[in-house]
N, CA, C and O of each residue as an XYZ file, in Angstrom:
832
protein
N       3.584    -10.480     17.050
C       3.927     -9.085     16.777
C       3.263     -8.637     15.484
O       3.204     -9.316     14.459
N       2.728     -7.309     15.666
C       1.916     -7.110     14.522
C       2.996     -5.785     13.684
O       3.495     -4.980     14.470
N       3.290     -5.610     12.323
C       3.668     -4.097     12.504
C       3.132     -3.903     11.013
O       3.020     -4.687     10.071
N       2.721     -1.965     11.242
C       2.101     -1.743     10.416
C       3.040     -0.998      9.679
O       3.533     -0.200     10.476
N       3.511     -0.859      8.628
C       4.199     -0.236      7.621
C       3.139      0.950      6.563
O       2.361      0.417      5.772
N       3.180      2.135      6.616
C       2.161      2.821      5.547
C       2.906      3.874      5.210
O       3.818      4.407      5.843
N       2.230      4.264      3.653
C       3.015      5.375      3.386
C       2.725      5.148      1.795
O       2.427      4.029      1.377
N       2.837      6.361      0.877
C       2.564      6.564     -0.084
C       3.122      6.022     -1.191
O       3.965      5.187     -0.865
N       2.947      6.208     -2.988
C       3.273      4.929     -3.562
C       4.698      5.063     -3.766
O       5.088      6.224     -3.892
N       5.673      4.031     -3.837
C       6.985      4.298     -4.404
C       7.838      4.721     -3.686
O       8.985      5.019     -4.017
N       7.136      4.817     -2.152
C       8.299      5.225     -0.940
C       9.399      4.455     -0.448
O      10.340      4.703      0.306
N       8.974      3.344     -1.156
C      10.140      2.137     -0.490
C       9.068      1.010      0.231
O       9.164     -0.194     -0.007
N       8.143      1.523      1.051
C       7.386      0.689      1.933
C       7.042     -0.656      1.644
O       7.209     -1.601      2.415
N       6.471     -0.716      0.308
C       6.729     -2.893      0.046
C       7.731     -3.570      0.039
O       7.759     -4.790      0.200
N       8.862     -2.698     -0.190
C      10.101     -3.586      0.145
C      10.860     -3.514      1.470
O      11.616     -4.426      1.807
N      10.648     -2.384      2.251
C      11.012     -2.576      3.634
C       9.618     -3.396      4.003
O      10.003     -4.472      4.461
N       8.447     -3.371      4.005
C       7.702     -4.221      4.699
C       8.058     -5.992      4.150
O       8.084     -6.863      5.019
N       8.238     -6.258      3.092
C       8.598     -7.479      2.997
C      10.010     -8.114      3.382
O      10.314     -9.273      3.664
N      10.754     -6.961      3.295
C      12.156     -7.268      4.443
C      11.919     -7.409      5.664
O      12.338     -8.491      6.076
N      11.492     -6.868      6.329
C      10.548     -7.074      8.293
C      10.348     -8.638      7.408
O      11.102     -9.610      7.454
N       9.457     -8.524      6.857
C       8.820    -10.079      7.088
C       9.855    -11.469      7.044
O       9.774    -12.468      7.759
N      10.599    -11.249      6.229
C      11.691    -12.084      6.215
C      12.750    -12.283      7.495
O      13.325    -13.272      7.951
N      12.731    -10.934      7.838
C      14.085    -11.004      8.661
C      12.964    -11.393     10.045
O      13.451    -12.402     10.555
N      11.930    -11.072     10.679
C      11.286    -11.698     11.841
C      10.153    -12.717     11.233
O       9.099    -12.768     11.867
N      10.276    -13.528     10.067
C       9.380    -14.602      9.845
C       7.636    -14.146     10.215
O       6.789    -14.795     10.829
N       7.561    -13.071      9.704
C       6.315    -13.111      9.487
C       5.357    -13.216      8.599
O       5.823    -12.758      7.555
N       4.275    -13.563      8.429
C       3.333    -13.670      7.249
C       2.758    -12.151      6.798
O       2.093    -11.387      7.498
N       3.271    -11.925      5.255
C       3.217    -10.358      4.949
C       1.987    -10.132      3.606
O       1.948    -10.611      2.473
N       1.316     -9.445      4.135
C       0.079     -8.878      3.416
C       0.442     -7.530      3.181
O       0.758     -6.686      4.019
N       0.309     -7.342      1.113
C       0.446     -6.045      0.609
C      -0.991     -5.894      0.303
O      -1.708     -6.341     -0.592
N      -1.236     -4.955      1.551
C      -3.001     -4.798      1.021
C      -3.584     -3.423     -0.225
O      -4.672     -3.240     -0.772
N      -2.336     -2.713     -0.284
C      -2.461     -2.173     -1.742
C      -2.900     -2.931     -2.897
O      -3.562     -2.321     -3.737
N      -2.561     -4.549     -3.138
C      -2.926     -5.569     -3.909
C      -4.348     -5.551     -3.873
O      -4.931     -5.238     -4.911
N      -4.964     -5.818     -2.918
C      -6.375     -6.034     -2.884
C      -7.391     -4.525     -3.554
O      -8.355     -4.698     -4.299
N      -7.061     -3.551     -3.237
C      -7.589     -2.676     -4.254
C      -7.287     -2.349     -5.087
O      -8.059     -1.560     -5.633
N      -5.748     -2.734     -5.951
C      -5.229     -3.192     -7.253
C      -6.618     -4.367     -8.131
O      -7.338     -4.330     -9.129
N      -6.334     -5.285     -6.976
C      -7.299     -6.278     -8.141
C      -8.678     -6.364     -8.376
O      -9.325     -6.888     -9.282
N      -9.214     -5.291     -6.654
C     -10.235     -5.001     -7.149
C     -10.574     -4.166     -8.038
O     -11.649     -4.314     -8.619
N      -9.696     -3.067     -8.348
C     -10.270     -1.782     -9.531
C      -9.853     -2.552    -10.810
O     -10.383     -1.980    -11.762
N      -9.127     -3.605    -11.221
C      -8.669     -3.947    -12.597
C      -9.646     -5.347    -12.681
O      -9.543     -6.080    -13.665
N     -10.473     -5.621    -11.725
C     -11.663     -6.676    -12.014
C     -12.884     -5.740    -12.398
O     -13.757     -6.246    -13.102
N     -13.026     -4.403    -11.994
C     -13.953     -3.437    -12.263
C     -13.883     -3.361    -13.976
O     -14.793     -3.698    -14.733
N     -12.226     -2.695    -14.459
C     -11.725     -2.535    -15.623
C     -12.248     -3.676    -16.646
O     -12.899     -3.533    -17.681
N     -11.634     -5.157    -15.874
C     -12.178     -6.170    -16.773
C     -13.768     -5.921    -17.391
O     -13.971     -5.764    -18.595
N     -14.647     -5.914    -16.551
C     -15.964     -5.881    -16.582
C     -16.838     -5.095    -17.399
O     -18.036     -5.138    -17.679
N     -15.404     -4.014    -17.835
C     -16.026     -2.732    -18.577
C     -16.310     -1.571    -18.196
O     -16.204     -0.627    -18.979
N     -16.847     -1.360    -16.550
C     -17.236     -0.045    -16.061
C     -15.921      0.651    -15.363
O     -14.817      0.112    -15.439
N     -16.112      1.778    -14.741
C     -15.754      2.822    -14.153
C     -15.958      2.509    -12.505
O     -16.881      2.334    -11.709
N     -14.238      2.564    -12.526
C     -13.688      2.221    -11.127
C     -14.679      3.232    -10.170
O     -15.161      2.893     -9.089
N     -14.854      4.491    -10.801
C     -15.501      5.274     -9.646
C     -16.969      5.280     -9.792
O     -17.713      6.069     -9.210
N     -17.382      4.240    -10.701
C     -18.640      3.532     -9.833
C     -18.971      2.892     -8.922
O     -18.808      1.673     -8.972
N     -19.669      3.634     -7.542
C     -19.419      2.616     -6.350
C     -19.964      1.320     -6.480
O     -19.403      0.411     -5.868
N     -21.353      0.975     -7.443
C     -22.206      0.174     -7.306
C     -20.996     -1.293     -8.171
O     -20.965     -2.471     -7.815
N     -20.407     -0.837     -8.979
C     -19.493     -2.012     -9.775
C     -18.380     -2.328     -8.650
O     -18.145     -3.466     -8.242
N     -17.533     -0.803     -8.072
C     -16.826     -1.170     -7.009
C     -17.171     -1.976     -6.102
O     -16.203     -2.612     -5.684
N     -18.385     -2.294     -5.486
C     -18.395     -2.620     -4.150
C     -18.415     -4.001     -4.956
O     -17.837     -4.975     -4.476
N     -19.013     -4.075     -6.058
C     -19.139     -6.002     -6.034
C     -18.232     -6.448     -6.560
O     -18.302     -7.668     -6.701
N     -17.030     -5.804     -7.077
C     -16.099     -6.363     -7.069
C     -14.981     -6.766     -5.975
O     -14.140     -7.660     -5.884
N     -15.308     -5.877     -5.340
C     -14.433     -6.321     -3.907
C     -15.268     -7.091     -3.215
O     -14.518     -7.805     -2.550
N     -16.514     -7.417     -2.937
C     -17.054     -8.248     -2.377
C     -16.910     -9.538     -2.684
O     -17.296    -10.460     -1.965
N     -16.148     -9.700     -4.146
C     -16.311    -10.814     -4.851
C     -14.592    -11.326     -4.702
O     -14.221    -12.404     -5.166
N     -13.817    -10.541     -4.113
C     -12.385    -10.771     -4.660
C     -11.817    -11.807     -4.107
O     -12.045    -12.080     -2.928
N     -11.067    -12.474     -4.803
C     -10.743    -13.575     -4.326
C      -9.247    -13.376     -4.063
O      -8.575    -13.248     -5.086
N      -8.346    -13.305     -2.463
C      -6.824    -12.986     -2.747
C      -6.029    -13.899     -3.164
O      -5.095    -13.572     -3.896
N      -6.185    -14.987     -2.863
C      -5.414    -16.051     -3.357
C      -5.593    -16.304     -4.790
O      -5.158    -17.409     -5.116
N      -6.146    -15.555     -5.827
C      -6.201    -15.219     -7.225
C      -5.627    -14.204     -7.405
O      -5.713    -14.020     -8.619
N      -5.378    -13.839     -7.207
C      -5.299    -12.252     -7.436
C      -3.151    -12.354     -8.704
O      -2.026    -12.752     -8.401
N      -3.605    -11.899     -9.650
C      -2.501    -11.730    -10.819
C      -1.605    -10.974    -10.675
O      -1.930     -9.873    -11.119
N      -0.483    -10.988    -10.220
C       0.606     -9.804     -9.467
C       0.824     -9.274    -10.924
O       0.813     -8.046    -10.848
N       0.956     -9.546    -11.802
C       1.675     -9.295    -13.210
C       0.846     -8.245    -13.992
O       1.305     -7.339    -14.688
N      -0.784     -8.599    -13.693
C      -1.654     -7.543    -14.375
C      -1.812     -6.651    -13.146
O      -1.956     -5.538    -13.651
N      -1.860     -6.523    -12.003
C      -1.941     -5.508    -11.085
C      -1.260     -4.580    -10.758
O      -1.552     -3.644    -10.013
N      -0.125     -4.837    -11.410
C       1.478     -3.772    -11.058
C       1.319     -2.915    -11.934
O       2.328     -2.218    -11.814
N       0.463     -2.321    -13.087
C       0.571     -1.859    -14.315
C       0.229     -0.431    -13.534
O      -0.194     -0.452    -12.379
N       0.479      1.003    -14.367
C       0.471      2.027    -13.948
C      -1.182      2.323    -14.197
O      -1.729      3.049    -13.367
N      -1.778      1.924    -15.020
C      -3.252      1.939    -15.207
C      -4.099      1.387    -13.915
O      -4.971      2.096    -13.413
N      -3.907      0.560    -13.591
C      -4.307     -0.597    -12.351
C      -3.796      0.647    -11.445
O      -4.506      1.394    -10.772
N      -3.188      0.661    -11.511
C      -2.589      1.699     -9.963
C      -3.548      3.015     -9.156
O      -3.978      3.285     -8.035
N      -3.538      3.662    -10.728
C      -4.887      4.842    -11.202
C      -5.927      4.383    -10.690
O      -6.391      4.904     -9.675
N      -6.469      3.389    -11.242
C      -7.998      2.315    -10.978
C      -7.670      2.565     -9.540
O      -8.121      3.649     -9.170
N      -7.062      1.941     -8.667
C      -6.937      1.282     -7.861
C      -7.315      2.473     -6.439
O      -8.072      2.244     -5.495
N      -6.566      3.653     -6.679
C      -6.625      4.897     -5.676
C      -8.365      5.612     -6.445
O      -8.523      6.828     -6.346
N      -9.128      5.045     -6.911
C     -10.406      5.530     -7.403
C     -11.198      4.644     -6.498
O     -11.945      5.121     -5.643
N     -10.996      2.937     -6.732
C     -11.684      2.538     -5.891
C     -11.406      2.759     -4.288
O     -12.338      2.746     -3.483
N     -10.421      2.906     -4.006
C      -9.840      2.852     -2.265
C     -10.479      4.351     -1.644
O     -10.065      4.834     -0.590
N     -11.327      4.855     -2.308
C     -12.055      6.207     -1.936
C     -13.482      6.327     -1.228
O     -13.946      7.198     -0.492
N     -14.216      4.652     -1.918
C     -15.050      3.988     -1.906
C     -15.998      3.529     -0.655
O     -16.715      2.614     -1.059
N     -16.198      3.756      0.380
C     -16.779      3.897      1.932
C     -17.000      2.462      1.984
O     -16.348      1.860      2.837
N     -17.755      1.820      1.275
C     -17.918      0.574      1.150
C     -17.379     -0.311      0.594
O     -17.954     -1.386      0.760
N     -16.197     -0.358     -0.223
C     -15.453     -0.820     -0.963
C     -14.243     -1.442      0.457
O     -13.917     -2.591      0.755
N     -13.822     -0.030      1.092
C     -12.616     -0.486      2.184
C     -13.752     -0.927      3.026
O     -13.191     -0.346      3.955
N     -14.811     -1.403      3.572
C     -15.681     -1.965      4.377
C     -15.585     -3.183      3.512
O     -15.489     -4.080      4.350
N     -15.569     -3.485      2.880
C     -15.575     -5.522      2.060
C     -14.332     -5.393      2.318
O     -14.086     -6.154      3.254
N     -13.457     -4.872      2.014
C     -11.794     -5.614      2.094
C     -11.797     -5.420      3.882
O     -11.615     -6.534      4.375
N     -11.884     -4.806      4.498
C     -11.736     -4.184      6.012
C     -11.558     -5.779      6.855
O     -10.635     -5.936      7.653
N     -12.258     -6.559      6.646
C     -12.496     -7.757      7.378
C     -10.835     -8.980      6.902
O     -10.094     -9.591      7.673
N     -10.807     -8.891      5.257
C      -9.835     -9.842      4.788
C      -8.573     -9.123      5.474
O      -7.546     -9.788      5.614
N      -8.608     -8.005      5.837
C      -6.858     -7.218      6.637
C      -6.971     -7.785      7.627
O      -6.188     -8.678      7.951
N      -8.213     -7.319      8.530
C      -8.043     -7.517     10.421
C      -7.787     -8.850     10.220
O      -6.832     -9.153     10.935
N      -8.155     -9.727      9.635
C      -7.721    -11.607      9.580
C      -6.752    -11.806      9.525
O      -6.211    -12.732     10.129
N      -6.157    -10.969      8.742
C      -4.704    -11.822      8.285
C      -3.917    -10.717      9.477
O      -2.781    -11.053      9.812
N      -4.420     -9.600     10.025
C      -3.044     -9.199     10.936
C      -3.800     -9.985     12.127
O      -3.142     -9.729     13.136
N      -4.324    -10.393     12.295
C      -4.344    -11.066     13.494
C      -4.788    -12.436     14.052
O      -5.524    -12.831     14.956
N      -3.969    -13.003     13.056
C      -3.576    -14.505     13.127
C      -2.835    -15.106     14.444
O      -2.841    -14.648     15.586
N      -2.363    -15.967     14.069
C      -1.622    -16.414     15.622
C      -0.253    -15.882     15.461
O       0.239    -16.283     14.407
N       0.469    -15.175     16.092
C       2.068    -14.903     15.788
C       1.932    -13.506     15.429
O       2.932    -12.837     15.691
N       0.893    -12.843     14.863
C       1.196    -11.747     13.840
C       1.573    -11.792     12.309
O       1.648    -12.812     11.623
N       1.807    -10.429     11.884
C       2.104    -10.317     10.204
C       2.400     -8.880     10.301
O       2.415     -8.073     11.231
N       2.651     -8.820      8.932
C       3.628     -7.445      8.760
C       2.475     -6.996      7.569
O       2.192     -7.609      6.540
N       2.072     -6.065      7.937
C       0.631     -5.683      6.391
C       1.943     -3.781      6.156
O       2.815     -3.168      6.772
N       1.067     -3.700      4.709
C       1.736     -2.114      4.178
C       0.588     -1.934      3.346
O      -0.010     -2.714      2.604
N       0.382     -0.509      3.689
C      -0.971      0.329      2.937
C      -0.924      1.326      3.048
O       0.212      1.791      2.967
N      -1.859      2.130      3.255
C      -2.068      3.396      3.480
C      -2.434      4.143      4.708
O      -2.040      5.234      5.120
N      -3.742      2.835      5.458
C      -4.088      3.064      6.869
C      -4.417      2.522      7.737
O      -5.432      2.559      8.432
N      -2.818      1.510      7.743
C      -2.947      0.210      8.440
C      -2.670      0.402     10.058
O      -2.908     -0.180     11.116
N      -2.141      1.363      9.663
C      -1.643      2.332     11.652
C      -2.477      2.528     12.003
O      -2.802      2.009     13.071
N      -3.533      3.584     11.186
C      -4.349      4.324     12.020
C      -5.643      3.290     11.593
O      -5.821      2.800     12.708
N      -6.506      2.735     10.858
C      -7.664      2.133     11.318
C      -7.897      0.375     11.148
O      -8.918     -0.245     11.445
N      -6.658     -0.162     10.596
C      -6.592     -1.382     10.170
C      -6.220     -2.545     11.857
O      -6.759     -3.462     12.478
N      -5.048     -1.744     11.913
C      -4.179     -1.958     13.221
C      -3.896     -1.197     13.819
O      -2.713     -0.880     13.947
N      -5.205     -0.400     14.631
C      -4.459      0.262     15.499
C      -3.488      0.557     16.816
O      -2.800      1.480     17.252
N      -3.897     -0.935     17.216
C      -3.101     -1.197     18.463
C      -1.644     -1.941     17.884
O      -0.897     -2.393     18.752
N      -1.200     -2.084     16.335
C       0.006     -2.348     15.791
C       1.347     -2.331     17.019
O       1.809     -1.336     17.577
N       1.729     -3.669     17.185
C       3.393     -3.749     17.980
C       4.319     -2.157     17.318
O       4.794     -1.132     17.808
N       4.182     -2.737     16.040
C       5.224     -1.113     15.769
C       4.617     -0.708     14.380
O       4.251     -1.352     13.396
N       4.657      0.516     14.677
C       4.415      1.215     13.129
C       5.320      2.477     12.198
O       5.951      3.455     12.600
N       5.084      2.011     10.948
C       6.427      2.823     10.138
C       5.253      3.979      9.374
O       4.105      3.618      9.114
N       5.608      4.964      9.171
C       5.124      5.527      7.885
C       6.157      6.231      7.313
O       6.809      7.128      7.848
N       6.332      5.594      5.712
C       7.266      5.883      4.790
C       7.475      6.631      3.886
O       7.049      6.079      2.872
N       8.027      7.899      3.572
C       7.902      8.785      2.948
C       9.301      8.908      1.886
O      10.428      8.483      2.138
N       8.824      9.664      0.563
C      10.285     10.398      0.238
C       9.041     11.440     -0.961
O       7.832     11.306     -1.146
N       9.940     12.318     -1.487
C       9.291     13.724     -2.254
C       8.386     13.095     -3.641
O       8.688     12.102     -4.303
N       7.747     13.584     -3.747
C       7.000     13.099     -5.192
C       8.138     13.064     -5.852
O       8.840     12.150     -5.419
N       8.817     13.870     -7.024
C       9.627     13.239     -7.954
C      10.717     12.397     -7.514
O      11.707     12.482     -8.242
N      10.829     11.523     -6.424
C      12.059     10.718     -6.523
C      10.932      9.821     -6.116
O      11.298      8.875     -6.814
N       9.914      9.401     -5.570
C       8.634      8.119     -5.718
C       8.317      8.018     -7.530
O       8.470      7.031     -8.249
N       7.827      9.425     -7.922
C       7.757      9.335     -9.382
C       8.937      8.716    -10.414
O       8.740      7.838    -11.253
N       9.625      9.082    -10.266
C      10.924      8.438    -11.030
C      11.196      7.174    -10.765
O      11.736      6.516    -11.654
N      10.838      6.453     -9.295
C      11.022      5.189     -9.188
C      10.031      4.424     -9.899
O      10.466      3.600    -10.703
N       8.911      4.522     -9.777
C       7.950      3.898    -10.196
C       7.900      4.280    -11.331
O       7.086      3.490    -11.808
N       8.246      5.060    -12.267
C       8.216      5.286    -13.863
C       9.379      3.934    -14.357
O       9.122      3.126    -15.249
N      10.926      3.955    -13.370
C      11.914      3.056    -14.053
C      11.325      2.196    -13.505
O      11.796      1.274    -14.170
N      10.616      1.679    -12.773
C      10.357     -0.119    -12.477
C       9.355     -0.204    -13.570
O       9.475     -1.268    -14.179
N       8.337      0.615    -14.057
C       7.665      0.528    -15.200
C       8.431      0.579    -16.516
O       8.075     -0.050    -17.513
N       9.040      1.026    -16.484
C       9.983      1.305    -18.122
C      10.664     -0.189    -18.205
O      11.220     -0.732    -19.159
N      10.471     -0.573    -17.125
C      11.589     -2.083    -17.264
C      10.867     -3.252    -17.553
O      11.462     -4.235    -17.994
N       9.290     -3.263    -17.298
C       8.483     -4.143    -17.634
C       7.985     -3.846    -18.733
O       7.033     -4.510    -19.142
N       8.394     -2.993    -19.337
C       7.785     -2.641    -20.763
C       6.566     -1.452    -20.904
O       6.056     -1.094    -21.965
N       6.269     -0.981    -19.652
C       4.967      0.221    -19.603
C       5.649      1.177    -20.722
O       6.851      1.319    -20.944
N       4.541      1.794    -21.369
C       5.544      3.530    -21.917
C       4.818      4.312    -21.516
O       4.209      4.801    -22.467
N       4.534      4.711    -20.632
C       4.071      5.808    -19.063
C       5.123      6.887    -19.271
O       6.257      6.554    -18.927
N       4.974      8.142    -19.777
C       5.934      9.170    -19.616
C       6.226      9.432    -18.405
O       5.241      9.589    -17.683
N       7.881      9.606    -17.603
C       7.961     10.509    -16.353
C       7.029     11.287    -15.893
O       6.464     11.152    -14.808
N       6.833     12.130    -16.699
C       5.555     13.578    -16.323
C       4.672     12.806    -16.393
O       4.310     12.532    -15.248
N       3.983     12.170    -17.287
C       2.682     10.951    -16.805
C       2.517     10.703    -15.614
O       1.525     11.000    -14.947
N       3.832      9.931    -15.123
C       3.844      9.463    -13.791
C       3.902     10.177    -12.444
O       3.380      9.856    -11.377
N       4.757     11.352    -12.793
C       4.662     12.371    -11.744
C       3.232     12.961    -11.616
O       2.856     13.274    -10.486
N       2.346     13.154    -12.748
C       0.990     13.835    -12.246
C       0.400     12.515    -11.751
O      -0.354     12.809    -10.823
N       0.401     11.625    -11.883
C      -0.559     10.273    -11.273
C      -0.038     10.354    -10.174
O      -1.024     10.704     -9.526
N       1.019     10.280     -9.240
C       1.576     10.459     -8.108
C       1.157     11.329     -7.272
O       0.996     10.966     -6.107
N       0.872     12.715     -7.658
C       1.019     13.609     -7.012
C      -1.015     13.798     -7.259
O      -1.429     14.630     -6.452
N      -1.746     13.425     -7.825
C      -3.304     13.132     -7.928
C      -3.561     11.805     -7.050
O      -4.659     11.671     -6.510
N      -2.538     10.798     -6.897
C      -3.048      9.525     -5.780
C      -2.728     10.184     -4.733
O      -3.626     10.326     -3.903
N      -1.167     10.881     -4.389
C      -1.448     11.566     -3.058
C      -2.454     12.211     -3.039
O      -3.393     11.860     -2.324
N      -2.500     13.075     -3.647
C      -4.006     14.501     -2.830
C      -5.554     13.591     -2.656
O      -6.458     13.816     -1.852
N      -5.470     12.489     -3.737
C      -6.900     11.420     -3.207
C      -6.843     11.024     -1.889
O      -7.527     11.461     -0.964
N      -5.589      9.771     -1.833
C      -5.413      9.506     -0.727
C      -5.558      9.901      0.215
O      -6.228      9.239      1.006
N      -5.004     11.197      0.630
C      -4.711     12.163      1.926
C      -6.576     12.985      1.831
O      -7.029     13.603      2.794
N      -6.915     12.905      1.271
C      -7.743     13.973      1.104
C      -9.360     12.964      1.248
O     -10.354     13.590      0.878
N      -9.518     12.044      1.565
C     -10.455     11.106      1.167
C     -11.093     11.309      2.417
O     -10.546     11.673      3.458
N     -12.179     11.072      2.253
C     -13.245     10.710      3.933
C     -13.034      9.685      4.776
O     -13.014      9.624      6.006
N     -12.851      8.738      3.764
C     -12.586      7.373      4.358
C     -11.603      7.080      4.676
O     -10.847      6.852      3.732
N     -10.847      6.857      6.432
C      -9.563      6.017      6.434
C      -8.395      7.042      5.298
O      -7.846      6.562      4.306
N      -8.271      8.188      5.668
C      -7.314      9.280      5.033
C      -5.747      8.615      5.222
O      -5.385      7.917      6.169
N      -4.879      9.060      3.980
C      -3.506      8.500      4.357
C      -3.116      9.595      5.107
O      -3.260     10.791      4.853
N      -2.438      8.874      6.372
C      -1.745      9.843      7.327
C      -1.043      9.098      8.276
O      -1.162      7.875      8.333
N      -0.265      9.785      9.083
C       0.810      8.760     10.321
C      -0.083      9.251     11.219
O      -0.531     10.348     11.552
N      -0.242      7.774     11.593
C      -0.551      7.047     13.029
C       0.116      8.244     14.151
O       1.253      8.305     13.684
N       0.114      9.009     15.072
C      -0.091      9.529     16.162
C       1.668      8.813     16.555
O       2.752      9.360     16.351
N       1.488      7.928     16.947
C       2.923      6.880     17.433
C       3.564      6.476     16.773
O       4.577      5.867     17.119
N       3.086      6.730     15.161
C       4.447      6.116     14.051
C       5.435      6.730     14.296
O       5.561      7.671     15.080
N       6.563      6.008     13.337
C       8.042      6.177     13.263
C       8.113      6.723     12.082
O       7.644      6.039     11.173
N       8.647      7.960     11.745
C       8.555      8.362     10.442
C       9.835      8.191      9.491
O      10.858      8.817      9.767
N       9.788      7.376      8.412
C      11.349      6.980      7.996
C      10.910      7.871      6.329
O       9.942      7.741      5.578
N      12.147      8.767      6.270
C      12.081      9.325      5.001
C      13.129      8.750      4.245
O      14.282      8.673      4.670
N      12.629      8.197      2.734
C      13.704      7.511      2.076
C      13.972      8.163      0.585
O      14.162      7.631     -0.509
N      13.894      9.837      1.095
C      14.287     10.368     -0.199
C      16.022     10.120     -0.661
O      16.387      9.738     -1.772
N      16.713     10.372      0.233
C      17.880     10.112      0.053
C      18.572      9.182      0.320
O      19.800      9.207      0.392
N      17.846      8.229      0.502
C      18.662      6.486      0.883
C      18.693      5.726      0.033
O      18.095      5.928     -1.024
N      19.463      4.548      0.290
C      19.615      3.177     -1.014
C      18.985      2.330     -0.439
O      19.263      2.167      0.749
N      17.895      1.468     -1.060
C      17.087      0.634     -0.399
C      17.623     -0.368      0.937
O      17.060     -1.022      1.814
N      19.029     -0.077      0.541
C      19.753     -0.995      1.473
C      19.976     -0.420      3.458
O      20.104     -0.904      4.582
N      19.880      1.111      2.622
C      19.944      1.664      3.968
C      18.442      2.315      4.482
O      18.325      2.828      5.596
N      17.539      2.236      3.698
C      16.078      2.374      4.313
C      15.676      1.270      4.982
O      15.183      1.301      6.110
N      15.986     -0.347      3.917
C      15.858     -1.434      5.065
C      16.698     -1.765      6.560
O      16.279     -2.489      7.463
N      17.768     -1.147      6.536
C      18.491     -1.493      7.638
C      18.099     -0.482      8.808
O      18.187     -0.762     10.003
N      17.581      0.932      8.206
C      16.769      1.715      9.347
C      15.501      1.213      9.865
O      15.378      1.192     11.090
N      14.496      0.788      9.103
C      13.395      0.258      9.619
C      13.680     -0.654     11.004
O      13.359     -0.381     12.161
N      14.453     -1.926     10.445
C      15.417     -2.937     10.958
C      15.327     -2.840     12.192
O      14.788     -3.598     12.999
N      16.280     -1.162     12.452
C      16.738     -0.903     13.696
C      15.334     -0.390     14.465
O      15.174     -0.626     15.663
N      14.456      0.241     13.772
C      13.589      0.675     14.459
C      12.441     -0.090     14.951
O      11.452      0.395     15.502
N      12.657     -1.335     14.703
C      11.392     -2.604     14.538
C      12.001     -3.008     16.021
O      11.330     -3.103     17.049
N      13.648     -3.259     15.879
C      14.402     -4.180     16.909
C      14.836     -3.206     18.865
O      15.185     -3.655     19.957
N      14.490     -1.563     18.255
C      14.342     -0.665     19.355
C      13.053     -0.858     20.070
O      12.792     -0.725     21.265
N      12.163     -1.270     18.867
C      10.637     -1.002     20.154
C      10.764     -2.230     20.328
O      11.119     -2.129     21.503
N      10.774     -3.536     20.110
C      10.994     -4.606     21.042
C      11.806     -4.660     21.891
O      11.365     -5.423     22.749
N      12.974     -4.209     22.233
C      13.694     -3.593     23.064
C      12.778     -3.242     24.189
O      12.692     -3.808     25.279
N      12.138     -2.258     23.765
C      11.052     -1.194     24.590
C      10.200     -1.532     25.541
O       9.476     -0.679     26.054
């Protein structure tokens, strides 16, 4: 079983996609990571994420099983990260390390941006996860305030609301729901009850 989870930053979606994975034992790829570590290997290097020519060889070069969860979570990395994922050739080097890992023996549970529509498109089930810019903004400002970032709210709300309009707005592989997704909005839920909706909606289409 393959399922694709997508949806914008701070919607909930890495933690309902890594709940699926737990609760049906699947092997779970956050492929947001991979253009995390590629734009903050760009950063290392010195140049400008929205150089394609530094972009592409850094993702050509990336290694996932390296990859530093601790320096990649940073609100800077994040920025980087929706600069390189714009990149035509950039998601063409990572494009190959996704289709592998969703289609292993058994399946996996991947979360991104456009894992429905061009990663997996024939996905067992697919989610796309939403809630309003300032309640994604506010989340992701307090999970930053807690690791020590000092990212102002309003900081964070304009970076939010500039990765959406990239995202959605890009040539390449645009963020958008899949045609057949399930659309789960988690503006007003407790993570407890966004995971237990997915849950149900994972355990209806197998049903199906």
């Amino acid at each position: 079983m393959i399922i694709a989870v997508d949806g914008p930053l701070a919607s909930g979606k890495g933690t309902i996609a890594r709940t699926l994975a737990a609760k049906f034992a699947l092997p779970y790829l956050d492929t947001g990571s991979l253009y995390r570590a590629t734009a903050l290997a760009v950063l290392d290097a010195g140049d400008d994420p929205a150089d394609a020519k530094a972009a592409v060889r850094a993702a050509q070069g990336l290694k996932a099983d390296a990859i530093d969860e601790s320096r990649i979570r940073t609100a800077d990395a994040g920025a980087a990260a929706s600069k390189v994922a714009v990149i035509p050739e950039v998601r063409e080097a990572l494009y190959k390390v996704q289709r592998d890992f969703a289609y292993q023996p058994g399946g996996a549970i991947l979360d991104g941006r456009d894992i429905g529509t061009v990663i997996c498109p024939d996905a067992d089930v697919k989610l796309f996860v939403v809630a309003d810019a300032e309640t994604r903004a506010r989340r992701r400002w307090m999970e930053l305030q807690a690791k020590g970032d000092t990212i102002s709210y309003e900081e964070m709300l304009s970076q939010t609301l500039e990765r959406d309009a990239r995202d959605a707005q890009r040539s390449d592989a645009p963020m958008q729901a899949a045609e057949d997704a399930t659309l789960l909005d988690t503006t007003s839920l407790s993570i407890d009850a966004a995971v237990a909706a997915a849950i149900a909606i994972v355990e209806k289409r197998q049903k199906a």
